[in-house]
N, C-alpha and C positions, 0 to 999 in steps of 0.2 A: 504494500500500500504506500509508503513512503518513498520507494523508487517513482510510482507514476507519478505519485504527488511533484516529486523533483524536474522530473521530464514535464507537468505541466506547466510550473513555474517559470522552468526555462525558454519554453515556447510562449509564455506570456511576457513575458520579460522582451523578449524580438522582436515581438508583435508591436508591445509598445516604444518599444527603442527603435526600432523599424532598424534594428541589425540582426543580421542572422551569422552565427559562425558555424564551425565545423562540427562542435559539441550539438548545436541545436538543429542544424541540418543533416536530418538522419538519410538521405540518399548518399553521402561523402562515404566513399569505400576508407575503411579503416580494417585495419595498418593501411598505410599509401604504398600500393608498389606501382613502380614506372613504370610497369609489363601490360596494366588496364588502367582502363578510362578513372575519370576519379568519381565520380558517381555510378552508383550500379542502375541508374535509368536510362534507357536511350537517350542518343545527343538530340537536341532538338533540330527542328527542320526549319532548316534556318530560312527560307522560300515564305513560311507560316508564321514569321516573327513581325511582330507588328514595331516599326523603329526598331530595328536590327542595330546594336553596337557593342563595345569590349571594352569592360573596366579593369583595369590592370588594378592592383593594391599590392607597391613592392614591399613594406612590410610586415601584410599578413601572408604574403606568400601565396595567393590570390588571384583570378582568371575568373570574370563575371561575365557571362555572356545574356545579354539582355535584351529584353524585351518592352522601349518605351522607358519606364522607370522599375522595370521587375525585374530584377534578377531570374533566369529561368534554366540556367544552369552551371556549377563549379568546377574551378579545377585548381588543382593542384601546381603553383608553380616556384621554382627559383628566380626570378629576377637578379638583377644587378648587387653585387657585394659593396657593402656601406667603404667610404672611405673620406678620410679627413682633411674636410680642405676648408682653408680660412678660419679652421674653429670651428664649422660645422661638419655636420652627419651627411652626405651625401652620397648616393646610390648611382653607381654606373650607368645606371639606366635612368635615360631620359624623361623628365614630366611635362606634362603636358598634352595637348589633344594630336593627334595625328592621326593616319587613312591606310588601311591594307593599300600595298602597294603590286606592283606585276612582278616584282621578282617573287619568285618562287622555285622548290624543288625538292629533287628525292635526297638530294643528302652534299655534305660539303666537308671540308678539311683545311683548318688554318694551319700549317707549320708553327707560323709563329707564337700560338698562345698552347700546338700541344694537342688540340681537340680539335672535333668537329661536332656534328650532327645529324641527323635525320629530318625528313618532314618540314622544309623551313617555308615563311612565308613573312615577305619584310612588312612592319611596318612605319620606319621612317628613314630617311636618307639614301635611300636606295637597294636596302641591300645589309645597311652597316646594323642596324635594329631590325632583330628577328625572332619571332616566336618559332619554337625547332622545337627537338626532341631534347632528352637530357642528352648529355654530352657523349663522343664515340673516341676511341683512340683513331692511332692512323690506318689500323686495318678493318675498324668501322664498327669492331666491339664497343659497347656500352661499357663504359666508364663507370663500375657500379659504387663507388665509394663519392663520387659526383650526384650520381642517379640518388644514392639515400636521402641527400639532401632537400629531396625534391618535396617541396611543400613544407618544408620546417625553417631554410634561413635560405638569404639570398645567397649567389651563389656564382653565379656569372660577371662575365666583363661586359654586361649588359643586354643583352639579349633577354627574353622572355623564355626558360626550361618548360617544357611539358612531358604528360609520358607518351607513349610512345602514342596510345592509344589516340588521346589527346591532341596530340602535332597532327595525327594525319587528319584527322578532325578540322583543324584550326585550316588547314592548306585549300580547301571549299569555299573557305568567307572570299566572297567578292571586292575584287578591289573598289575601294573609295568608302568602305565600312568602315563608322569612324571607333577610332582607338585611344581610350580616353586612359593614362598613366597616373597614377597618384599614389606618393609617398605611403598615404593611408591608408 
């Protein structure tokens, strides 16, 4: 009796706070593994979405895909790694509004930072900001000590991580869908 009691409190709590997190969003697949989607309900159709667009939140680790002002389904992401500049906390990853872009594809490999990806789809600068898969080595293995991180800290050099699931998911959204980034 005191478990529902808790689970209603909590879902009253969201309702009136009009936030909803992981704890009170029982569709969020728990444990997170990178291997599936992060909710165990279908992705939504995104053709059916009435205001189609994507809230990033780099540090709840966070992936809103919306509907209008509803959120209508989550996921699990790494965002950009905090770093210190002028005194403050700032995250590799860009804020701000931005738009699926045309670059897109099955998979990519930087020398330079080490990784790569799967599943990417830019959305700002052409290419340089992308939501992908968790991260691949150079022979295109998942990276799984990167992968764990997925949904609990930021984690990238800015980029948007998803799982696998996820990335191929996100690769569908039409470009000029807008892509809204916030700290929060």
């Amino acid at each position: 009796m005191k478990k529902i009691f808790l689970v209603t409190l909590v879902g009253v709590f969201a309702l009136i706070t009009g936030s909803v997190t992981a704890s009170a969003h029982s569709n969020m697949r728990t444990p997170i593994d990178y291997r599936k989607s992060s909710e165990t309900i279908p992705y939504p159709d995104i053709n059916k979405l009435k205001d189609p667009w994507i809230k990033v939140s780099i540090n709840k680790n966070r992936v809103y895909i919306m509907s209008g002002n509803k959120a209508v389904y989550t996921m699990y992401c790494s965002a950009g790694k905090y770093e210190n500049k002028d005194g403050k906390r700032v995250s590799t990853t860009p804020t701000g509004t931005f738009a699926i872009q045309s670059e897109r594809g099955n998979g990519f490999y930087n020398p330079s930072v080490k990784c790569g990806a799967n599943n990417y789809v830019s959305w700002h600068d052409n290419g340089s900001y992308l939501f992908h898969s968790v991260p691949t080595d150079k022979d295109g293995h998942y990276i799984k000590s990167e992968a764990a991180k997925l949904g609990k800290t930021t984690a990238s050099h800015g980029c948007v991580r998803l799982s696998i699931p996820d990335s191929k998911w996100m690769m569908n959204m039409p470009e000029g869908t807008k892509v809204v980034v916030q700290d929060n």
